[in-house]
PAZAPA-4460 file (N, C-alpha, C; in steps of 0.05 Angstrom, whole numbers, plus 32768, in hexadecimal, padded with zeros to 4 digits):
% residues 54
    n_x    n_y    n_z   ca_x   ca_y   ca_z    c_x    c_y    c_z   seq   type   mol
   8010   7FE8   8000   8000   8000   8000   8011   8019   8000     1      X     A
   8019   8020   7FED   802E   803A   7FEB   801C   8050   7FE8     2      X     A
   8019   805F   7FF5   8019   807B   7FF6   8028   809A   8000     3      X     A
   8030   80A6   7FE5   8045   80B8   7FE3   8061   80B4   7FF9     4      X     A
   806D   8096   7FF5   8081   8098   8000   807D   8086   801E     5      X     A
   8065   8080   8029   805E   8073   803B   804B   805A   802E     6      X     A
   8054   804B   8041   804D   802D   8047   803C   801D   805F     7      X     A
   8028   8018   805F   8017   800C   8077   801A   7FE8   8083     8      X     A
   8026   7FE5   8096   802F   7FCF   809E   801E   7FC4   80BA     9      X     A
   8022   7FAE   80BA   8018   7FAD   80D2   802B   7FAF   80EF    10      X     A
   801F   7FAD   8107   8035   7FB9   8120   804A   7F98   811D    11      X     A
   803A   7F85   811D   804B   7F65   811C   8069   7F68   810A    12      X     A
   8052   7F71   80F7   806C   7F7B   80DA   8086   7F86   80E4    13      X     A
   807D   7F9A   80E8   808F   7FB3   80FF   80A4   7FA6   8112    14      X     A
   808F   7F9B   8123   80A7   7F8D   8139   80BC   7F74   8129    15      X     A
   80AB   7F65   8116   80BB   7F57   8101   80D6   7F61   80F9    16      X     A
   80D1   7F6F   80E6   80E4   7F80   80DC   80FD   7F8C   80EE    17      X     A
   80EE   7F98   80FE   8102   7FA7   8117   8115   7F93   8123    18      X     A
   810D   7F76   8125   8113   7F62   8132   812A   7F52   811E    19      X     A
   8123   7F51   810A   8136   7F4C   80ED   8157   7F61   80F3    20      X     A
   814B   7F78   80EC   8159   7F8C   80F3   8174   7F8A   8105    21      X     A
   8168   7F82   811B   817C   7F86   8134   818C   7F6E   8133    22      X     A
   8183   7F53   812B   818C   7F3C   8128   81A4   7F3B   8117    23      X     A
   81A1   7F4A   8101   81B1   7F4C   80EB   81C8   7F63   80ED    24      X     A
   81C7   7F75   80F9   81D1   7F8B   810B   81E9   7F7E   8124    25      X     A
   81D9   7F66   812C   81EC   7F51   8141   81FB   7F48   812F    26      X     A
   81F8   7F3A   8120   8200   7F24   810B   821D   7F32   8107    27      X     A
   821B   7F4C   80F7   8232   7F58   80EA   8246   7F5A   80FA    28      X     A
   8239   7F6B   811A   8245   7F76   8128   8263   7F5C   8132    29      X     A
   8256   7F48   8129   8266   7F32   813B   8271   7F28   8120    30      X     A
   8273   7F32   8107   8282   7F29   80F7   8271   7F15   80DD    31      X     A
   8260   7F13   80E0   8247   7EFB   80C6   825A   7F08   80B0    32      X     A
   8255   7F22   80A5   825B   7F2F   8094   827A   7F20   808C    33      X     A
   8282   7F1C   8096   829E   7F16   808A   82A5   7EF3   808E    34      X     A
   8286   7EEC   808F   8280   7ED1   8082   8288   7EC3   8062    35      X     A
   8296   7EB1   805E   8297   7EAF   8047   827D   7EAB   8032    36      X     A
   826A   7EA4   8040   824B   7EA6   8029   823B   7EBD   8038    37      X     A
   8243   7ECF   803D   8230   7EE6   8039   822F   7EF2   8027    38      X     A
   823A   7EFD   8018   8232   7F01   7FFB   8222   7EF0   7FEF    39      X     A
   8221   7EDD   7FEA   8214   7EC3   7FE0   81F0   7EC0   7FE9    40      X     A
   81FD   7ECF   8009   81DE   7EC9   8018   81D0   7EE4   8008    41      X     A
   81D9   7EF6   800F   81D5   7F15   8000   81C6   7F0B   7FE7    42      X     A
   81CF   7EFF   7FD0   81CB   7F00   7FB8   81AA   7EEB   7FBC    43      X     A
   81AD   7ED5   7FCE   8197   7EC3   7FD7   8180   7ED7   7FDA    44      X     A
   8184   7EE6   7FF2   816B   7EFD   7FFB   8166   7F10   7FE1    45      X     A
   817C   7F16   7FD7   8168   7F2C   7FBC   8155   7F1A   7FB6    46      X     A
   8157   7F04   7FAE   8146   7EEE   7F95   814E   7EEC   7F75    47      X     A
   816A   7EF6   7F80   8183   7EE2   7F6A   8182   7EC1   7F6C    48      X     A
   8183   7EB9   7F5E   818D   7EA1   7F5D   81B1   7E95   7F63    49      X     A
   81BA   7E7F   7F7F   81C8   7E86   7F8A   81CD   7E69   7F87    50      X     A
   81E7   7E5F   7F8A   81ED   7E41   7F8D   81E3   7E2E   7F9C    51      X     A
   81DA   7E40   7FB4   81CC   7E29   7FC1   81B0   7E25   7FC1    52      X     A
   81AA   7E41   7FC0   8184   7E48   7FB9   8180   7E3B   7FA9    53      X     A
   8196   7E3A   7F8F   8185   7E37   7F6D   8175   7E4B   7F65    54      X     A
***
C-alpha cells in the first residue's frame, strides 16, 4: 500500500522487522560479514539464483 512515500504495515510486521534488524546488526558486529558465504547468502536474499538455492 504505497502512498506518497509511505507504507502501511502491521505492528507484528514492525516488531518483525525491527527484530530482523538487530539480529543482523549482532551478526556483523561479531564478524558473519567476513564469513566466507556471505556474499553468496546476499545474492540468495535478493532472489538471485545462488549455488545452493538454485
Amino acid at each position: 500500500m504505497l502512498n506518497q512515500g509511505f507504507v502501511t504495515i502491521t505492528a507484528k510486521r514492525l516488531r518483525d522487522l525491527e527484530e530482523a534488524y538487530e539480529e543482523l546488526a549482532a551478526l556483523e558486529a561479531h564478524g558473519v560479514d567476513n564469513w566466507s558465504g556471505y556474499s553468496e547468502a546476499l545474492i540468495c536474499a535478493s532472489g538471485e539464483e545462488c549455488e545452493i538455492c538454485g
